[in-house]
Every structure is written in C-alpha cells, then in structure tokens.
TORKOL-4160 file (C-alpha; in steps of 0.2 Angstrom, whole numbers, padded with zeros to 4 digits, m for minus):
326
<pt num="1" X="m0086" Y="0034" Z="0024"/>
<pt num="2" X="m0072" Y="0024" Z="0019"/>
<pt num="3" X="m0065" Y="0026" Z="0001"/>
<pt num="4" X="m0069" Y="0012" Z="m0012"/>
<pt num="5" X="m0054" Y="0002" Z="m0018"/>
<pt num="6" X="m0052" Y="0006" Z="m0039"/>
<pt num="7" X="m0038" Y="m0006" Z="m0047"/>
<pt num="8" X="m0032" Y="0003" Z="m0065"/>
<pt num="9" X="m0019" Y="m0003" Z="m0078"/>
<pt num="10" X="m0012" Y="0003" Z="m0094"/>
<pt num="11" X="0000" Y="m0007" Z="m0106"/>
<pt num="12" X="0021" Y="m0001" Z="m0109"/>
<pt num="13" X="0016" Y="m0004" Z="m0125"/>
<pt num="14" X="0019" Y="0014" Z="m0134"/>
<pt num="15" X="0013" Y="0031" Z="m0129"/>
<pt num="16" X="m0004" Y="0034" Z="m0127"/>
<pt num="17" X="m0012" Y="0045" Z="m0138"/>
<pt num="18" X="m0024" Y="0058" Z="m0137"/>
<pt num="19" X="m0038" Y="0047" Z="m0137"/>
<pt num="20" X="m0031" Y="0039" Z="m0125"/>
<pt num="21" X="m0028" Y="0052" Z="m0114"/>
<pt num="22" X="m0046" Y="0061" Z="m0114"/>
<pt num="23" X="m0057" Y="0046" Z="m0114"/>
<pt num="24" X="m0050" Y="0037" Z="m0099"/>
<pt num="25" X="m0032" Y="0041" Z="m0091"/>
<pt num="26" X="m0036" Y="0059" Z="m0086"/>
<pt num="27" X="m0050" Y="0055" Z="m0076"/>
<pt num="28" X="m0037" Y="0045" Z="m0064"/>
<pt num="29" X="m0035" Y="0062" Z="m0058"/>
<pt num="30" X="m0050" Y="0065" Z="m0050"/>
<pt num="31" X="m0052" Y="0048" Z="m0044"/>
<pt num="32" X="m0038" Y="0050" Z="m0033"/>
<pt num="33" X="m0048" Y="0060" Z="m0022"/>
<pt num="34" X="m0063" Y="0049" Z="m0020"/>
<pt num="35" X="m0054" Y="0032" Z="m0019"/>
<pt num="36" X="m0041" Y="0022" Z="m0014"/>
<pt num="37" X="m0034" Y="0017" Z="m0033"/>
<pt num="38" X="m0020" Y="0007" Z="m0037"/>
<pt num="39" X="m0013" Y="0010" Z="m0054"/>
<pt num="40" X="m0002" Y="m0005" Z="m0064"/>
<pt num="41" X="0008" Y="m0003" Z="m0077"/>
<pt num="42" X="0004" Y="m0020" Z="m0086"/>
<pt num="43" X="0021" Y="m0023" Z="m0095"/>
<pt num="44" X="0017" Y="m0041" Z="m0092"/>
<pt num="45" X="0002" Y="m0040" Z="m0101"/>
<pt num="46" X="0012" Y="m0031" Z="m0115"/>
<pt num="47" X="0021" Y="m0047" Z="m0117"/>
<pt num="48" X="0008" Y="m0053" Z="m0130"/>
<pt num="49" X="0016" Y="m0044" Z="m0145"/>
<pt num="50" X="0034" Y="m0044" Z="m0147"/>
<pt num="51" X="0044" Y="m0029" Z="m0147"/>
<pt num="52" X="0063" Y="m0026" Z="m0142"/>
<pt num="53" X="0068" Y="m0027" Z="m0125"/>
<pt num="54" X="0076" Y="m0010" Z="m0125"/>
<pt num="55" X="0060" Y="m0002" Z="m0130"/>
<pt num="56" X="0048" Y="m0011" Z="m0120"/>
<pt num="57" X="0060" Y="m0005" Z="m0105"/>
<pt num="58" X="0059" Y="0012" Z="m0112"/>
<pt num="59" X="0039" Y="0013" Z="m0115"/>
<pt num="60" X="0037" Y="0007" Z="m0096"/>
<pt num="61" X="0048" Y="0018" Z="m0087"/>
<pt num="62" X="0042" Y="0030" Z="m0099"/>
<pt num="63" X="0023" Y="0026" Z="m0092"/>
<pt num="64" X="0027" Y="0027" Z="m0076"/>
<pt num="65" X="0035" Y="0045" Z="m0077"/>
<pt num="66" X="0019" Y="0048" Z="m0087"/>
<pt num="67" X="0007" Y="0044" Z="m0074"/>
<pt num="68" X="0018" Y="0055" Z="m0060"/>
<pt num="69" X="0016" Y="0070" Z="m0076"/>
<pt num="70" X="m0004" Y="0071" Z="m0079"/>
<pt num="71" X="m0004" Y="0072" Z="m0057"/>
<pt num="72" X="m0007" Y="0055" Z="m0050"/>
<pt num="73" X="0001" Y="0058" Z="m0032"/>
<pt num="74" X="0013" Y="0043" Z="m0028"/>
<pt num="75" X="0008" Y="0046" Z="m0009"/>
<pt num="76" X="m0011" Y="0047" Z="m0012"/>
<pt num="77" X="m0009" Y="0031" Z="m0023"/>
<pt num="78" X="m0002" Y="0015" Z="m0026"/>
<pt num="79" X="0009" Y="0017" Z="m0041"/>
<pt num="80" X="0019" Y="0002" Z="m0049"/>
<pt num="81" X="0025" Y="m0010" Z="m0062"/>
<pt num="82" X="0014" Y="m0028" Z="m0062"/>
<pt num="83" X="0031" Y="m0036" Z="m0066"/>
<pt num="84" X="0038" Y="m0030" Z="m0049"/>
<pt num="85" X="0024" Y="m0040" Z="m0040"/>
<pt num="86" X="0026" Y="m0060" Z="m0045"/>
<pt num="87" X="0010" Y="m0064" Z="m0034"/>
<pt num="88" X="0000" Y="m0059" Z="m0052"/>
<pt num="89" X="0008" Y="m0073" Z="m0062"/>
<pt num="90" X="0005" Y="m0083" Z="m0047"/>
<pt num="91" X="m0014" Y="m0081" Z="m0044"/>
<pt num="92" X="m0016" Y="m0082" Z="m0063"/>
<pt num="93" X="m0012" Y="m0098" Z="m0064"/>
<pt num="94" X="m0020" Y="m0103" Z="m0050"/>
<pt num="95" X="m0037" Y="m0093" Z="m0058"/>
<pt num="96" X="m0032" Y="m0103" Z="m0074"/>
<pt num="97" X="m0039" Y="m0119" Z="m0068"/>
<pt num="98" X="m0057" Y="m0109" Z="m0062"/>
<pt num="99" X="m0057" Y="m0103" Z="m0078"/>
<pt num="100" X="m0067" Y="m0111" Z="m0094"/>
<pt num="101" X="m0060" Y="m0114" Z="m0113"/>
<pt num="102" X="m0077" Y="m0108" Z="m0119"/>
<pt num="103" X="m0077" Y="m0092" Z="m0107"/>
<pt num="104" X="m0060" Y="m0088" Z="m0115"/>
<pt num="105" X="m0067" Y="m0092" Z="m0132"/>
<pt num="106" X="m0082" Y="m0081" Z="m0130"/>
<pt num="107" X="m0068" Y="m0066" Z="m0127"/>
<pt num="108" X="m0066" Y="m0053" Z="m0141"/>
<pt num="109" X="m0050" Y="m0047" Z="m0139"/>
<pt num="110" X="m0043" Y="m0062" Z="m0143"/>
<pt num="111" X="m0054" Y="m0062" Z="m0159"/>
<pt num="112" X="m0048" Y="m0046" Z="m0164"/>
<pt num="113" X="m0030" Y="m0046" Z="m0158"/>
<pt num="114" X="m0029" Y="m0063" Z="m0166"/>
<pt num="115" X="m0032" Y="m0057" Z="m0183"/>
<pt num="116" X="m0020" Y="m0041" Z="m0183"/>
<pt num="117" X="m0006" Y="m0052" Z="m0177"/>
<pt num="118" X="m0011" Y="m0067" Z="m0186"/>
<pt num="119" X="0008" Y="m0073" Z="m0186"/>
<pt num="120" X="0009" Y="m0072" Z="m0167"/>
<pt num="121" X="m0006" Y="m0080" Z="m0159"/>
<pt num="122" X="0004" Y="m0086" Z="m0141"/>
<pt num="123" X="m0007" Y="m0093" Z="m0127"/>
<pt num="124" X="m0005" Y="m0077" Z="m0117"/>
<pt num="125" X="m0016" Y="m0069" Z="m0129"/>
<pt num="126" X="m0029" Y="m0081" Z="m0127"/>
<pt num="127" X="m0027" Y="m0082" Z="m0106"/>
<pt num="128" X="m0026" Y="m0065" Z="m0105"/>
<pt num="129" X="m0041" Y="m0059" Z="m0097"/>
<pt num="130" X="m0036" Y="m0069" Z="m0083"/>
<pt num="131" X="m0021" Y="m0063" Z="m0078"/>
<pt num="132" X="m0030" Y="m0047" Z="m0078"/>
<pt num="133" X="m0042" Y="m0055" Z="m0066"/>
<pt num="134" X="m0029" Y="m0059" Z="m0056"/>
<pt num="135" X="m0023" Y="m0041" Z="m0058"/>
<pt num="136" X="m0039" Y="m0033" Z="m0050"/>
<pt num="137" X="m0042" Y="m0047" Z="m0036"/>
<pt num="138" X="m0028" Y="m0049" Z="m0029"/>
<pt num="139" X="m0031" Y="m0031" Z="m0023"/>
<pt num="140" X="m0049" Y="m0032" Z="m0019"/>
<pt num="141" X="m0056" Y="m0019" Z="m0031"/>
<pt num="142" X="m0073" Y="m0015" Z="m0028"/>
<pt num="143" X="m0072" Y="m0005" Z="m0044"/>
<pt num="144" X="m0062" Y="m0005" Z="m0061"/>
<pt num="145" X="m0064" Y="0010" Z="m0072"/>
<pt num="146" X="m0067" Y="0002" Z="m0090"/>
<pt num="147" X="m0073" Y="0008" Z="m0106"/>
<pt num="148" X="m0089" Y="0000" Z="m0115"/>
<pt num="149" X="m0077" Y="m0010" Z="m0126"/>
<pt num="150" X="m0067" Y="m0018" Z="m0112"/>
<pt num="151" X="m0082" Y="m0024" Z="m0099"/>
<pt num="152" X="m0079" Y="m0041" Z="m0106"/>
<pt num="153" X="m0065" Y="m0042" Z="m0097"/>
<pt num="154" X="m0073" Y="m0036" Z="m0079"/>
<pt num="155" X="m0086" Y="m0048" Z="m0083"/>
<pt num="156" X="m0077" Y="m0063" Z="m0083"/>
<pt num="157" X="m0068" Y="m0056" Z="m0068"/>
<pt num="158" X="m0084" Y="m0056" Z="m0060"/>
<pt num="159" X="m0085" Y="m0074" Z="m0065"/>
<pt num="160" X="m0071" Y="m0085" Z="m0059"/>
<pt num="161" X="m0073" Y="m0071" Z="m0043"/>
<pt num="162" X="m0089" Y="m0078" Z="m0040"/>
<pt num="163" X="m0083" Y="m0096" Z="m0044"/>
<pt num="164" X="m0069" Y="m0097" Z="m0032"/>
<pt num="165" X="m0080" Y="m0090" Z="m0020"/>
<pt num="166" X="m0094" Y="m0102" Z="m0022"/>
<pt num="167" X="m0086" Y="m0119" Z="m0016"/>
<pt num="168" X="m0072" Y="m0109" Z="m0006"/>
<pt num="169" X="m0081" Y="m0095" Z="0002"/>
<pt num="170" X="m0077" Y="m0078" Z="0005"/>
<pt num="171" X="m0059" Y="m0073" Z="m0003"/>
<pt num="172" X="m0061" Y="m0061" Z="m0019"/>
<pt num="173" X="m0072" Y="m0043" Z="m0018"/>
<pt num="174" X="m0082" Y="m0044" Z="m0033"/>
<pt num="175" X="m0079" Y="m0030" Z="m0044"/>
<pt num="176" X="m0090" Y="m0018" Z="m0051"/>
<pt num="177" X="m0085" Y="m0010" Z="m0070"/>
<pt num="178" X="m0085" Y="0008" Z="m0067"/>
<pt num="179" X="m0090" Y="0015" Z="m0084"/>
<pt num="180" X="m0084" Y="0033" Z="m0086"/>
<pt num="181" X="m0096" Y="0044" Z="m0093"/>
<pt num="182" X="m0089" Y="0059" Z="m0093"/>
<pt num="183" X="m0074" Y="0052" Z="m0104"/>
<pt num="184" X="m0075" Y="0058" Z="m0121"/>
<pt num="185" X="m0073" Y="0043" Z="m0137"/>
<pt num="186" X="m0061" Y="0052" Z="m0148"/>
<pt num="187" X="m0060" Y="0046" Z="m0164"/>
<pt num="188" X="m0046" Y="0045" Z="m0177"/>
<pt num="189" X="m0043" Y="0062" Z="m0187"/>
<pt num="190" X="m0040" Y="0052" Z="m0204"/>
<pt num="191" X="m0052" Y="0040" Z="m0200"/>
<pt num="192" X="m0068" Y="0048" Z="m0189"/>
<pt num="193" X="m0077" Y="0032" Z="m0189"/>
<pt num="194" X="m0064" Y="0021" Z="m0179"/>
<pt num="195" X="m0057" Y="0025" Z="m0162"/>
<pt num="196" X="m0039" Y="0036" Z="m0160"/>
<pt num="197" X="m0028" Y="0020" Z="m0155"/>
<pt num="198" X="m0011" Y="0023" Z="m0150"/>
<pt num="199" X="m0008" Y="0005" Z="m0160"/>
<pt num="200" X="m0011" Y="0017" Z="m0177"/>
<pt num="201" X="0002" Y="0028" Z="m0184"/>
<pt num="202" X="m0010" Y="0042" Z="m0196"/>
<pt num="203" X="m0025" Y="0051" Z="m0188"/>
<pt num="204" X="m0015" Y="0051" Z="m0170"/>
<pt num="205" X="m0011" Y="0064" Z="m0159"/>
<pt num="206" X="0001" Y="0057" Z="m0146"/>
<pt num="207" X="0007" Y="0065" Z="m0129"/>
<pt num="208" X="0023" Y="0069" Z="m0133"/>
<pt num="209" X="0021" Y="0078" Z="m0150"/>
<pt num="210" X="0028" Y="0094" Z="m0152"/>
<pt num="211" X="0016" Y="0109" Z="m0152"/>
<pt num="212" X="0019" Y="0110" Z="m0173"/>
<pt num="213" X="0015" Y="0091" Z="m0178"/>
<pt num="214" X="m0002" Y="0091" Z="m0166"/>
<pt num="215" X="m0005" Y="0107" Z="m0177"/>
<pt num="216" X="m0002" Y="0100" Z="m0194"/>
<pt num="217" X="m0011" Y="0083" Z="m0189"/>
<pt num="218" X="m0027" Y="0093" Z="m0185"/>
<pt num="219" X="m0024" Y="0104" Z="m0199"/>
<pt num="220" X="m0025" Y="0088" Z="m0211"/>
<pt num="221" X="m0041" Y="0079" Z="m0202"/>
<pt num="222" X="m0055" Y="0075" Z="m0211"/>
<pt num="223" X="m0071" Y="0086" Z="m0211"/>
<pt num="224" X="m0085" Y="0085" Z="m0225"/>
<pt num="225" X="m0090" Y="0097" Z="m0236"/>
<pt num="226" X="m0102" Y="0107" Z="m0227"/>
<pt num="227" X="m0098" Y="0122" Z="m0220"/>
<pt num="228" X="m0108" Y="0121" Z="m0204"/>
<pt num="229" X="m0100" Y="0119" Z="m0187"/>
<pt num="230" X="m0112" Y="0105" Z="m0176"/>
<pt num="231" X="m0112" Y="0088" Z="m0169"/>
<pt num="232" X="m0121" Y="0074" Z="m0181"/>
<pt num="233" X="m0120" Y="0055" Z="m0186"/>
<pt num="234" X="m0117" Y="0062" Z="m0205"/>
<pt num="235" X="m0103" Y="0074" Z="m0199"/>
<pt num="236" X="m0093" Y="0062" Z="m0189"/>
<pt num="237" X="m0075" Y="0073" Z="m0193"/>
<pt num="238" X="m0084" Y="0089" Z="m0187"/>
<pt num="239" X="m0091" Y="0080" Z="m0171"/>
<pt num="240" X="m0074" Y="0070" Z="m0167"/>
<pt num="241" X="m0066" Y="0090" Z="m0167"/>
<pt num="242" X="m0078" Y="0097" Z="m0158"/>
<pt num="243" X="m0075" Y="0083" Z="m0142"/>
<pt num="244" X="m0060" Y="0085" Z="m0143"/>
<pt num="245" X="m0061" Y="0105" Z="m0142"/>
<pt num="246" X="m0074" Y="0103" Z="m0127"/>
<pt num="247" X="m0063" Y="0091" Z="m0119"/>
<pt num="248" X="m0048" Y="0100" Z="m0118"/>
<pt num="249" X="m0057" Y="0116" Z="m0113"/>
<pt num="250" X="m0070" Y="0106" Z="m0101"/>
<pt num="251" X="m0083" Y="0114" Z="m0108"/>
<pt num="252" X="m0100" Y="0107" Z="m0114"/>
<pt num="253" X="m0104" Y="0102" Z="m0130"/>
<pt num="254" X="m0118" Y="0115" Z="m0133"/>
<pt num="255" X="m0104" Y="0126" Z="m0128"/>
<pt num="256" X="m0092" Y="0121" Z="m0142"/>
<pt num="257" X="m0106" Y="0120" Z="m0154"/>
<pt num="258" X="m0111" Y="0139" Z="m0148"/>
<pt num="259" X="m0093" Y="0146" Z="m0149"/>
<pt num="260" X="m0091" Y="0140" Z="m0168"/>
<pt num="261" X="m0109" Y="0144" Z="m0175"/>
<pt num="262" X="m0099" Y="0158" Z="m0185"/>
<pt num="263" X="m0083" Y="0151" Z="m0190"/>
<pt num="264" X="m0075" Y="0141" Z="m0204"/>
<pt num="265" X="m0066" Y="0125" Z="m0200"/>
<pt num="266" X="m0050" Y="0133" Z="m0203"/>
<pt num="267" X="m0055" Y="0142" Z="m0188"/>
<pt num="268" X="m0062" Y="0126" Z="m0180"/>
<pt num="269" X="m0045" Y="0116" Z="m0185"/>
<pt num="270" X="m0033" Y="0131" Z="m0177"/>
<pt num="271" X="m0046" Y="0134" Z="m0160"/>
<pt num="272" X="m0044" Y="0116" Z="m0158"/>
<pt num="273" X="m0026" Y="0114" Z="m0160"/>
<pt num="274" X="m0022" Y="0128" Z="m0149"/>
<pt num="275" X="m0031" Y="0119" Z="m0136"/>
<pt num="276" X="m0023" Y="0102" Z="m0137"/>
<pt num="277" X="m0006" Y="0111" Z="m0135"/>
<pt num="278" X="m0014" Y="0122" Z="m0122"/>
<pt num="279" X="m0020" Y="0105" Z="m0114"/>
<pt num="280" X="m0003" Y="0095" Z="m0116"/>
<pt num="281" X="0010" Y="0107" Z="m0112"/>
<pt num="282" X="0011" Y="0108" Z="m0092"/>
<pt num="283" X="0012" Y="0088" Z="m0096"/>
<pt num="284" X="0025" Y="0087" Z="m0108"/>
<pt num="285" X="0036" Y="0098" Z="m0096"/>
<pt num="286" X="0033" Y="0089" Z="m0084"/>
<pt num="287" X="0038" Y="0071" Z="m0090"/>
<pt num="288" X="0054" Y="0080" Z="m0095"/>
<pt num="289" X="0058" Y="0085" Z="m0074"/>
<pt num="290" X="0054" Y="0069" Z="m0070"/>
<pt num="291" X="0067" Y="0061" Z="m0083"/>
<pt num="292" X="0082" Y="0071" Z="m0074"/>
<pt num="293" X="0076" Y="0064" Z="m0057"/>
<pt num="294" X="0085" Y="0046" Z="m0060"/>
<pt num="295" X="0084" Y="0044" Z="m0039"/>
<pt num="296" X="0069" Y="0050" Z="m0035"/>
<pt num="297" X="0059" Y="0040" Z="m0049"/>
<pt num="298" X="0068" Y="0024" Z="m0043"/>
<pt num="299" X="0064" Y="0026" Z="m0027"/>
<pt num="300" X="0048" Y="0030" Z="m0031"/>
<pt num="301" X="0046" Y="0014" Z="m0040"/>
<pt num="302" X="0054" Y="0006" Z="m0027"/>
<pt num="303" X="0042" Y="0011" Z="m0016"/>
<pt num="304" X="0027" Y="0007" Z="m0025"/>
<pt num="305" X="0033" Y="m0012" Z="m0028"/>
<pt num="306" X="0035" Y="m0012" Z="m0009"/>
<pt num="307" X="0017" Y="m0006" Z="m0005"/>
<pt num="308" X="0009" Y="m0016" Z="m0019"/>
<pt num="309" X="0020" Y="m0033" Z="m0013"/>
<pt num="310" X="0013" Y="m0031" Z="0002"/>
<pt num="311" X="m0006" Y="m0032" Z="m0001"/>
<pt num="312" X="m0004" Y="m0045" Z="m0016"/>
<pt num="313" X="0006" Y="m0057" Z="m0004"/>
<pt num="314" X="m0009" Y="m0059" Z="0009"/>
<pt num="315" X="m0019" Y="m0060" Z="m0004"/>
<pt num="316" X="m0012" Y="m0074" Z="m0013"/>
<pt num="317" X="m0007" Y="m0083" Z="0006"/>
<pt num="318" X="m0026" Y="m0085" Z="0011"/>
<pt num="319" X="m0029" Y="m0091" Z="m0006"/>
<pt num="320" X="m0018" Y="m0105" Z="m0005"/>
<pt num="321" X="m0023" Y="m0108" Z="0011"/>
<pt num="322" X="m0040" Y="m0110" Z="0004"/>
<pt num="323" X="m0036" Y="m0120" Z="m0010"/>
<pt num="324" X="m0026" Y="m0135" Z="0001"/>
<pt num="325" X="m0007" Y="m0127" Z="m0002"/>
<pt num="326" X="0005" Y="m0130" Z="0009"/>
C-alpha cells in the first residue's frame, strides 16, 4: 500500500526538554517507516516572541542536527527549515482571507500566549494557526501527529481545508490529527501537576544536560510523603517518575510499578536517573559528530530545502490558478 503523507513541526525556539522528547519527538522515529513524513523546523513560527538573532540562528541549526541525532533519516525523510521554503508565507496569506476573526478568536493559544507575553501581543500570534495551516497543506498531509492540547490547531486546519475546497473544488487533503497514544505526558519535577515545557527553567530535564545536572534535577523532584512506589491522582510526583522511568526503558507501567514495589525513592530517584542518561547519551554524542560536519549539514540542509521547494511550489501554483491569479 502506499505510505500516508505525515507533515511534523517543532519551533527553534530553545532545546526541547525531556518532556518534549518522550511525549512526542521520539515517536518521529518509528514513523519513518510507516509514512512518508515531512518534518519543519518552524523558526518562522518562532518569530512570535522575540529573541536575539544570533540565538534564534543557533537554536535552529541546533534543531536541525537534533532531529538528524534521535535517527530521523535525511534520505527516508524530508528534513528542513519552513523559512527556506517562502511558498508558506505565501499560502498563509492567501488562507488568511478564508480564515474567520472569530475562528481565530475561539483559538487558545493565543489566549494563553497572550497572557505570558502580555507586552508582545503581535498579530502573528493571533494568525498563527494559519500559517501552520498553510504549513500542513501545502504538503498534502493526510495526517499530523498532535498532542490533546494542540488539536485546535488541526481543527481549524480542517476548516479553511474544507472551505477552500467547497467553492473551489478539490485542492487541499484534509488532514487527520494523529493523536499518539503511546507518547507519555511528562510532567514538571518541581511542579507534577503542569506539563515539563522547555519554556520553563526549574523542574526541567533538557537534552543536552550533562549526566550530573539530570541526576541532581531528579534527585530534587517532588514526591510526597508516603513511602509507597505506585501510580495514583494523589501521588502525581511518584507517577510523573515512574513514566518517565518506563519510557526510557519501554517498559509497561505495571512493569515499573512491579520493579519498585520494594524500594525507597531514593532508589526510585537514582533507577530513574540512570535511565534518562542511559536514554540521552548515544543522542548527546551524536549531536556533537554532527556539529563537526559543517559540509555535510549544509548540504543536507540544502538538500532538504530543495526537496520541500519543489512540492510547496505546485502546490501553491494550482492554488493560484484556482483562485484567479495570474
């Protein structure tokens, strides 16, 4: 049968944490084999919050090595950065007048965002969700791996898809939000009740932290004060460890739960953070190859804005030929 097309992004807008890593970018991997995927690096999307253009140059290439690091094949896959490719600022604005200010509105993201950067509330922010349209359609994604807390955003996708489709006919494949179930919802050590964000700086295990800080940041997280090792709504420190110790050694649950019956969390805190090193080091010396391969990554890089270019461009000509553009 022929593979599915799966369009993923992630920001350059920071190293992704732990969290990050075990609830969705890892399961890239195994997608590779079943689909034809096509992962962006969203930098244009970072453009919402204002950093330094050094760093944001830094955090993308940085990305990009990163994705090569955890095993995503540049030959299997389409690998490369949305700003190489300008039909996605193109299509947006086009998607822009299909859009609706109270679809935007409805859009929580810009709720929340808009609150934690209350001093930079810029129209991107609000229009995001449809450049990320224009991100997914342009490459005819049948499916777009989300989490729970971003299927807004494939919904109203779905929507102006659907639109433009209705009084133009068939241009855009209407995407399906492929929710991973597998992915793990890791939660911050400090703080087990909110997700692990690479946006915070306490409660976070990044991918590049040396084998000594991710010990001392799991030695520190919060537990309670039982002393029994199991998964419960009332014991949300002890469960957040306990993903995050079956994750690592793609194990069960049950299995975790099983292993621990008869230790202490001091033993639970070390078991666990001799996994995530376990888990993080082939990775870590990975990214730093890759660093030292200044021609191969640009010609990767190259490469993938070739291959991307190519399939954005037709899609993008029969839209305008659609819409009445000469």
């Amino acid at each position: 049968m022929e593979k599915k097309n799966v369009y993923s992004a992630i920001q350059s807008s920071g190293i992704p944490s732990l969290g990050n890593y075990l609830g969705a970018i890892k399961n890239w991997v195994d997608m590779q084999n079943e689909y034809n995927c096509i992962f962006s690096i969203a930098d244009l999307h970072s453009l919402t919050v204002r950093r330094e253009p050094s760093q944001l140059r830094k955090y993308s290439r940085d990305m990009f090595l990163l994705l090569l690091a955890i095993g995503l094949d540049p030959e299997k896959n389409i690998i490369y950065f949305q700003s190489h490719v300008h039909e996605h600022c193109e299509l947006a604005w086009i998607l822009n007048c299909y859009t609706y200010m109270g679809e935007l509105n409805r859009m929580t993201q810009f709720k929340d965002k808009s609150q934690k950067h209350s001093d930079n509330i810029n129209a991107g922010l609000f229009t995001y969700p449809v450049l990320m349209a224009a991100d997914i359609l342009l490459y005819d994604a049948e499916y777009v791996p989300t989490g729970a807390d971003q299927k807004q955003h494939v919904e109203i996708c779905r929507n102006i898809a659907n639109r433009f489709n209705q009084i133009y006919g068939d241009t855009f494949t209407v995407p399906e939000p492929l929710i991973n179930e597998s992915g793990a919802k890791i939660m911050n050590l400090q703080q087990p009740e909110k997700k692990m964000s690479k946006s915070d700086d306490t409660g976070v295990i990044f991918l590049f932290d040396e084998p000594n800080l991710i010990m001392s940041k799991i030695k520190r997280a919060v537990t309670d004060s039982d002393s029994k090792i199991y998964c419960s709504p009332d014991k949300p420190g002890i469960t957040n460890l306990l993903k995050i110790y079956s994750s690592a050694k793609k194990i069960s649950i049950e299995q975790a739960e099983k292993f621990f019956a008869d230790k202490n969390y001091g033993q639970l805190k070390t078991c666990v953070g001799e996994a995530v090193i376990e888990l993080l080091e082939p990775i870590q010396k990975k990214f730093v190859e890759l660093q030292n391969e200044k021609d191969y990554i640009d010609k990767l890089i190259l490469t993938g804005k070739q291959r991307a270019s190519e399939i954005a461009h037709k899609k993008l000509q029969k839209v305008k030929r659609k819409i009445g553009l000469i």
